[in-house]
N, C-alpha and C positions, 0 to 999 in steps of 0.2 A: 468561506474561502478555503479551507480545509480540503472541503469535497472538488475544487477547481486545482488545488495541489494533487490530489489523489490521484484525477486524468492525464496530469505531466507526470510526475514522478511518485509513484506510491508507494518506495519504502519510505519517502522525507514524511511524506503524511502520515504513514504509521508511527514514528518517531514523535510527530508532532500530537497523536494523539495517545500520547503516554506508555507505548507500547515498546521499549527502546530492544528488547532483545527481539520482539518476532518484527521489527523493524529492518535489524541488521543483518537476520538470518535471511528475511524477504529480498531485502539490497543483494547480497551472495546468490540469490537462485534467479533471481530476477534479470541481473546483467549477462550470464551468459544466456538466458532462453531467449532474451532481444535479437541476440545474434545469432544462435544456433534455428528460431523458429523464423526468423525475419520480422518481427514485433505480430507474430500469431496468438503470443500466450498475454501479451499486453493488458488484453481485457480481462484476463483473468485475474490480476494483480490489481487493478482497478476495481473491480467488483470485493475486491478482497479488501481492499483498504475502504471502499465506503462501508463495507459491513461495519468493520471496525470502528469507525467514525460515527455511526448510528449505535453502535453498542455504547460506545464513551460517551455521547448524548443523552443514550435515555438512563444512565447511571447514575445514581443518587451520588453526592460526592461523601 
């Protein structure tokens, strides 16, 4: 479910996968490049959050 958050909103995903500062930091870069790129950088925030999502996975707790 994580990874279908990610494609909507991927600082909430970062957040959600324990990551709460490069979560907030991602939210702050993220909302102006939606507008200033027309959602071009989109995917790259996506790609970023399922990395992160796959690292918090294969991590021993």
């Amino acid at each position: 479910m994580n990874y279908l958050l990610a494609l909507l909103l991927p600082p909430l995903s970062i957040l959600l996968a324990r990551r709460p500062i490069l979560g907030i930091v991602v939210f702050f870069i993220w909302v102006p490049a939606l507008f200033f790129s027309g959602g071009l950088t989109h995917p790259m925030f996506i790609l970023l959050a399922w990395f992160i999502i796959f690292e918090r996975r294969n991590k021993p707790l």
